[in-house]
PAPA-245581 format. One record per residue (C-alpha): chain; residue in one letter; residue number from 1; y, z, x. Coordinates in steps of 0.2 Angstrom, whole numbers. Example, Ala and Ser with C-alpha at 12.3 -4.5 7.8 and 13.67 -1.06 7.14 Angstrom:
// PAPA-245581
[vexba "A","A",1,[-22,39,62]]
[vexba "A","S",2,[-5,36,68]]
***
This chain:
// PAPA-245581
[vexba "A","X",1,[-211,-744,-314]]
[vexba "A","X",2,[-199,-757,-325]]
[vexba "A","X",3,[-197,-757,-343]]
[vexba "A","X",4,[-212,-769,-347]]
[vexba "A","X",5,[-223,-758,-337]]
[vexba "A","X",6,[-219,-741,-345]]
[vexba "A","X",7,[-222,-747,-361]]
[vexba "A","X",8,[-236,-756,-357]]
[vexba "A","X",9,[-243,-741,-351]]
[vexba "A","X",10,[-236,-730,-366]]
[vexba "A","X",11,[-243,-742,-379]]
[vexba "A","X",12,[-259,-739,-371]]
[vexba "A","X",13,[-257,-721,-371]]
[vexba "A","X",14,[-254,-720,-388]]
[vexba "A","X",15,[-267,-732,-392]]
[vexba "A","X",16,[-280,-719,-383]]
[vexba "A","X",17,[-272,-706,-393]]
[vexba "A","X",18,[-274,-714,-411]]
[vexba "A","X",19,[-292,-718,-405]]
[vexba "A","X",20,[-297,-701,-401]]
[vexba "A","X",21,[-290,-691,-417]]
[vexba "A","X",22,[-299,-707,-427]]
[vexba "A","X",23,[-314,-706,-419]]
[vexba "A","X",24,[-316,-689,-424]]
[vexba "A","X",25,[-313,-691,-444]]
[vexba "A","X",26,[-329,-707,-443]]
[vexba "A","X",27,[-344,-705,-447]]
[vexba "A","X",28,[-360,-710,-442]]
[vexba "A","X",29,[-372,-702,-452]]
[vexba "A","X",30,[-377,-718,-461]]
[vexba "A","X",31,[-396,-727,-456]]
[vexba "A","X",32,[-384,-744,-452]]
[vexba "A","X",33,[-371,-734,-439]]
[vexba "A","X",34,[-387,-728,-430]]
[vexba "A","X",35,[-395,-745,-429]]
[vexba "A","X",36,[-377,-753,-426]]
[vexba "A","X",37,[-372,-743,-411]]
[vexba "A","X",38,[-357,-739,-405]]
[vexba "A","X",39,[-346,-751,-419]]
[vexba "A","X",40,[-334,-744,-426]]
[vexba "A","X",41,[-333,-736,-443]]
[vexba "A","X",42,[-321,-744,-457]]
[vexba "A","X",43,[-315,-723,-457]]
[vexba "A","X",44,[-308,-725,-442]]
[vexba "A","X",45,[-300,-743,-444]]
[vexba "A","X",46,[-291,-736,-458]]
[vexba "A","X",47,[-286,-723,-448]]
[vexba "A","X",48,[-280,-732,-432]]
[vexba "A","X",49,[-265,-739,-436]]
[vexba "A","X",50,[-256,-727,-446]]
[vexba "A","X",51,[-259,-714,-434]]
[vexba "A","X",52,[-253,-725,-420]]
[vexba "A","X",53,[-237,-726,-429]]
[vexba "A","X",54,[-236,-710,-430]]
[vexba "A","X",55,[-238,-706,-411]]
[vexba "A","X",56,[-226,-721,-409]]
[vexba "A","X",57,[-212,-712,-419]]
[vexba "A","X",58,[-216,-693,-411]]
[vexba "A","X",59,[-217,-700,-394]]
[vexba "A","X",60,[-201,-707,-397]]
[vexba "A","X",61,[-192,-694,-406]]
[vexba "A","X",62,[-198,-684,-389]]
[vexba "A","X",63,[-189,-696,-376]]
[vexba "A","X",64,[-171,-695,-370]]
[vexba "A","X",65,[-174,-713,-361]]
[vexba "A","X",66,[-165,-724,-375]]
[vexba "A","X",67,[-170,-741,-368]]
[vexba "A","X",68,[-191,-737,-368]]
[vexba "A","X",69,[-188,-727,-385]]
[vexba "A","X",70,[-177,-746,-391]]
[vexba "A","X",71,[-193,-754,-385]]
[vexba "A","X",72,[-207,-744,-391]]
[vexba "A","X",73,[-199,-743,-409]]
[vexba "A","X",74,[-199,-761,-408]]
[vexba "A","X",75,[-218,-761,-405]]
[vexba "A","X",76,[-219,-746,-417]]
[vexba "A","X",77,[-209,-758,-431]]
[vexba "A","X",78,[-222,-770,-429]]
[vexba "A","X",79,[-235,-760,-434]]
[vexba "A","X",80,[-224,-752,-449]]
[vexba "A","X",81,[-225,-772,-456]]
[vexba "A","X",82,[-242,-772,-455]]
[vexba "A","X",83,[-245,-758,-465]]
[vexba "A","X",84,[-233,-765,-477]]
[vexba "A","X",85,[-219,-752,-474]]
[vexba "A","X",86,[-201,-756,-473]]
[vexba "A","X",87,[-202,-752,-453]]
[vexba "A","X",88,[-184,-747,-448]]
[vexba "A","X",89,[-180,-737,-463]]
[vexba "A","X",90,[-198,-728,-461]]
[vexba "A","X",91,[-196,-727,-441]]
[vexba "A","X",92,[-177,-722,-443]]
[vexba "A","X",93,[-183,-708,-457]]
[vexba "A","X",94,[-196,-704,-446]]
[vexba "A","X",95,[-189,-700,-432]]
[vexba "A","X",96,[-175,-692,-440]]
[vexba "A","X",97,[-186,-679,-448]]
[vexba "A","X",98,[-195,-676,-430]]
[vexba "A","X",99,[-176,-673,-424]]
[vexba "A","X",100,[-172,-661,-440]]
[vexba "A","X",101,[-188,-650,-440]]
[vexba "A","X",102,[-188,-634,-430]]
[vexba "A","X",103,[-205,-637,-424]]
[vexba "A","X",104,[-208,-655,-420]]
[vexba "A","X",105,[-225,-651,-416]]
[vexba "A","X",106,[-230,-643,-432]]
[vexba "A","X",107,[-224,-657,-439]]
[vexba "A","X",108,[-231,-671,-428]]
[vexba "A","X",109,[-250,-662,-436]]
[vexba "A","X",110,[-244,-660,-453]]
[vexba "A","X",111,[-242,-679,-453]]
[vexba "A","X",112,[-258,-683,-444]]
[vexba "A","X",113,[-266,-672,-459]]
[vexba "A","X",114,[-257,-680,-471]]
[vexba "A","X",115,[-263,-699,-463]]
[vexba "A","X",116,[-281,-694,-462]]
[vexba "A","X",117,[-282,-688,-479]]
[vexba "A","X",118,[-274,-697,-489]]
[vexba "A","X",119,[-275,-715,-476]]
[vexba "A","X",120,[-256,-717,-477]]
[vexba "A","X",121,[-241,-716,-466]]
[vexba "A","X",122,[-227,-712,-481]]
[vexba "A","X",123,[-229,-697,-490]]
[vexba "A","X",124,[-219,-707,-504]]
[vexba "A","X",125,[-206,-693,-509]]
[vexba "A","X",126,[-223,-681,-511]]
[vexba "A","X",127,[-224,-666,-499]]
[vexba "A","X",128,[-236,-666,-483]]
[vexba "A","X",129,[-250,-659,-491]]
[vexba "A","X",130,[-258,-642,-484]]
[vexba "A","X",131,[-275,-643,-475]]
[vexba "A","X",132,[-287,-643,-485]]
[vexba "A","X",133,[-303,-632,-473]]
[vexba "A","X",134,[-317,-642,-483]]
[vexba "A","X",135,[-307,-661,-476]]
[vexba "A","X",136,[-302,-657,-461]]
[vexba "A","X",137,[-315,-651,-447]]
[vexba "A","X",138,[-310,-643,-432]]
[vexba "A","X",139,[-314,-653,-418]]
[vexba "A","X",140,[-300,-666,-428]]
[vexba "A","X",141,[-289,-653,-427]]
[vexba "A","X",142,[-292,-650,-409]]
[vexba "A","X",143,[-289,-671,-406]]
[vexba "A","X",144,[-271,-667,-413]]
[vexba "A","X",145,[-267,-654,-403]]
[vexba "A","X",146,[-273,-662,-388]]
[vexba "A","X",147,[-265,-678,-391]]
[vexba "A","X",148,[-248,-669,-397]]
[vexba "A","X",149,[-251,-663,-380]]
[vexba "A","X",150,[-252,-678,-369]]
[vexba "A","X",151,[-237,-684,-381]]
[vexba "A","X",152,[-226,-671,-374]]
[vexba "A","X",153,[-232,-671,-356]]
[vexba "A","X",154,[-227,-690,-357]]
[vexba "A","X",155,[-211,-687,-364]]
[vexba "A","X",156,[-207,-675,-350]]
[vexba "A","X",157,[-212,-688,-336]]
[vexba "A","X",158,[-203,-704,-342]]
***
């Protein structure tokens, strides 16, 4: 594949990713989400992007393959300026944590947490708050995991 097609196909991946630990955070206990269908909630539109940008900047922190990681944080900065963060100094701070932490991966669901429950991809100076067992079910958990995962496997194929 060439570079256009890997991150095509990344971005996609990441995208799936974002979806599936979203999803599981939405509700659809209301009477309207049963009679709407499948639409999705505003839960998990506020959720998308920032977890997006967040696979974006673990996926790359995980790759050794500078011109897709140059490309995909290109993408990723896009999505920084949409959330009204200032992209390169978040993705370059971000991906210098990832770099720094002993366990990438414990880190990479810390931050997820932290997104989901406070719907925010800067921890603004503040500590990654600790899970809090009443917010955060298990199965939301389990999307992290699975989605750190595929992250990984990923990493290890490009």
């Amino acid at each position: 594949m060439n570079k256009k097609q890997d991150t095509a196909t990344l971005a996609g991946l990441l995208s799936e990713i974002a979806t599936d630990i979203s999803q599981t955070c939405s509700t659809r206990s209301s009477l309207i989400s049963i009679y709407m269908g499948p639409s999705l909630s505003q839960t998990h539109l506020a959720l998308f992007r920032p977890i997006l940008l967040e696979n974006y900047a673990f996926f790359c922190s995980l790759t050794d393959n500078a011109e897709l990681q140059g490309s995909l944080l290109s993408e990723a900065a896009e999505i920084a300026i949409s959330l009204g963060l200032e992209a390169e100094g978040f993705l370059e701070a971000r991906t210098k944590q990832y770099a720094d932490s002993p366990d990438p991966s414990a880190l990479y669901s810390e931050l997820c947490r932290f997104v989901i429950q406070n719907k925010a991809n800067s921890t603004k100076g503040k500590p990654v708050m600790e899970d809090i067992p009443d917010i955060f079910e298990n199965n939301t958990q389990l999307a992290i995991q699975l989605g750190e995962k595929r992250l990984r496997e990923a990493a290890g194929s490009f």
